[in-house]
C-alpha positions in Angstrom: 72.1 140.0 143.7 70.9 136.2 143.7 68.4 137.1 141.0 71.5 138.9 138.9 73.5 135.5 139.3 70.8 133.6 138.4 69.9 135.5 135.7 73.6 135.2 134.5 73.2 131.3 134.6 70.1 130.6 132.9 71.4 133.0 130.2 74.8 130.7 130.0 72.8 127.8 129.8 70.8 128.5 127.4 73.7 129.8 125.0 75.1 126.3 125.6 71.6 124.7 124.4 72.0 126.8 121.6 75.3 125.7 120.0 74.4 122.2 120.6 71.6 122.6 118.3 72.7 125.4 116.2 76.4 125.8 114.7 77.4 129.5 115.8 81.2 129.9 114.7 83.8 130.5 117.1 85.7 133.7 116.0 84.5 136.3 113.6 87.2 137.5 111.4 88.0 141.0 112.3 87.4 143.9 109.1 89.4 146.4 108.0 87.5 149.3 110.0 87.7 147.5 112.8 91.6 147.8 112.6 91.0 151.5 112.0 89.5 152.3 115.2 91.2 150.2 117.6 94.9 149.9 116.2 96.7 147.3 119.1 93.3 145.1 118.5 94.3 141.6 117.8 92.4 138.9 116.7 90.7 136.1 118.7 92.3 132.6 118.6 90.1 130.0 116.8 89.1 127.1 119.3 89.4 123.5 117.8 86.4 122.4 116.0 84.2 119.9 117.6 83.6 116.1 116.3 79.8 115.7 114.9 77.9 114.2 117.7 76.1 111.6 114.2 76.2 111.1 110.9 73.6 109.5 108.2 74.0 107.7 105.7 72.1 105.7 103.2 71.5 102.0 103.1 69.9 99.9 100.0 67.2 100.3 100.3 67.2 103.9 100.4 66.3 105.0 103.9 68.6 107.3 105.8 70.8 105.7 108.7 72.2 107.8 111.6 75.0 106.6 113.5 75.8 107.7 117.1 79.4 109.1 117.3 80.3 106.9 120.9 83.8 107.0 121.2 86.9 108.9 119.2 90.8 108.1 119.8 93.8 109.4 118.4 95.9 106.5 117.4 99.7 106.9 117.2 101.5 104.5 114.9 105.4 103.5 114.7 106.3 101.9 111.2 109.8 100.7 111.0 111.6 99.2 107.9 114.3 97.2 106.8 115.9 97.5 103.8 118.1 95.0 102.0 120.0 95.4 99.3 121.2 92.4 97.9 124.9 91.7 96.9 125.9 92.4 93.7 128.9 93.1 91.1 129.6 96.1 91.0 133.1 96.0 87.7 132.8 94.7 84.6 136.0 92.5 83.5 137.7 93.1 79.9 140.5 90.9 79.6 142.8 91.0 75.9 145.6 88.9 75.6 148.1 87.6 72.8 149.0 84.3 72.5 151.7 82.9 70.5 152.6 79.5 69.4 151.8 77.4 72.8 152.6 79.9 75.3 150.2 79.3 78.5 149.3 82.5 80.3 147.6 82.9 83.5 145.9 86.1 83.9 144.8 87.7 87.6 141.4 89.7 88.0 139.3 91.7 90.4 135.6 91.6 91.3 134.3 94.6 93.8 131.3 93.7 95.3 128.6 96.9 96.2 129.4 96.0 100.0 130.8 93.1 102.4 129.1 90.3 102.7 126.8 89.8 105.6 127.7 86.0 106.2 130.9 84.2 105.5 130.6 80.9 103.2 127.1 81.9 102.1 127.3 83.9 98.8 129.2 82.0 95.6 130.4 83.5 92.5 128.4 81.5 89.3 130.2 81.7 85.8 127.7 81.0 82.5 130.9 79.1 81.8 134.5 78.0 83.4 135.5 75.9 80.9 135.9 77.5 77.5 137.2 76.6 73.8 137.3 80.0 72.8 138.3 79.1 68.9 135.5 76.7 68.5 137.9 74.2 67.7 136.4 71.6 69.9 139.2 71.7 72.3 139.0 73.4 75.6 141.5 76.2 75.6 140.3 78.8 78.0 140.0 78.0 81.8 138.6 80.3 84.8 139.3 80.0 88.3 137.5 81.6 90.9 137.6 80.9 94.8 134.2 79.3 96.0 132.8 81.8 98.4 132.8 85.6 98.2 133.8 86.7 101.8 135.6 90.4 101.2 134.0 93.3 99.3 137.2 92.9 96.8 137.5 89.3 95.6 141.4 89.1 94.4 142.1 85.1 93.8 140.3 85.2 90.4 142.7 83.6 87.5 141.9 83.4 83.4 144.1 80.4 81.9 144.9 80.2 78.7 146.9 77.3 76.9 148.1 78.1 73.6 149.0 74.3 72.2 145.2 74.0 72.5 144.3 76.7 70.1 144.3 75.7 66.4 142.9 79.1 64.8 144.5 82.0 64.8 142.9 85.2 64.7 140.8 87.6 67.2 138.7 85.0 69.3 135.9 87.4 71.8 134.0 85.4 74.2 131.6 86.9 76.5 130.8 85.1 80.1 128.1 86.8 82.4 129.0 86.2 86.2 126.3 86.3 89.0 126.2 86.0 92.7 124.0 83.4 94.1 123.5 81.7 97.7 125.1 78.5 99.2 122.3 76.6 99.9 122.8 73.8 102.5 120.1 71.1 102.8 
């Protein structure tokens, strides 16, 4: 019986010799006649590969390096991002208006911003121009009034005024003004 076990071990032990120097795969993949005769028979599951024990390479000069696998981890990483979209405006303005004789008209608009602002008295509204002579007349005509910060999504207290005594042409006068949103910058 003692000879049986160690019989049994050595055998063992050398089959563990063996795939250390030798790559025998872990499962066979079963064939078709092997289905035939034994129906309920079910496949083995794979076992998870092994990492190489070295690896060679080649330096400069030619000669084949190997390099000693010492140490392996599994590293687990946690990437978080913020996004941050800036503010912006979000409606174009088209404002027509008739003026006759010296009539002055003050007209209300709207800017909708894409969201709320994230400070109060940080982000101001920046005309290309506020003061206008929209006949080219050389006489300011055409004035725009705006508060100084943006603190709502909907900014409601915007005003175009337009003095008629100050426009000597008649005719259809277009004037285009591009509007951007910049910070308050305290020093």
């Amino acid at each position: 019986m003692k000879k049986l076990l160690v019989l049994i071990q050595v055998l063992l032990s050398c089959n563990i010799m063996a795939e250390e120097l030798v790559h025998i795969p872990t499962t066979l993949p079963l064939l078709p006649e092997d289905y035939e005769s034994q129906p309920n028979l079910l496949p083995a599951i794979p076992l998870i590969p092994a990492l190489p024990g070295e690896e060679s390479t080649n330096d400069n000069s030619g000669e084949e390096v190997k390099w000693k696998l010492e140490d392996s981890y599994t590293i687990n990483l946690d990437t978080k991002v913020q996004v941050v979209v800036p503010l912006e405006i979000l409606t174009d303005v088209d404002i027509k208006a008739l003026i006759i004789d010296d009539e002055q008209v003050t007209i209300p608009f709207e800017l909708e911003m894409n969201k709320e602002p994230d400070k109060q008295n940080f982000y101001v509204l920046n005309y290309s121009e506020t003061e206008i002579d929209i006949d080219g007349d050389g006489i300011l005509d055409t004035f725009i009034y705006s508060p100084r910060y943006i603190n709502k999504k909907l900014v409601t207290d915007n005003y175009l005024f337009i003095d008629g005594k100050n426009i000597s042409r008649e005719g259809v006068h277009k004037k285009k003004v591009y509007i951007t949103v910049e910070l308050n910058e305290r020093r």
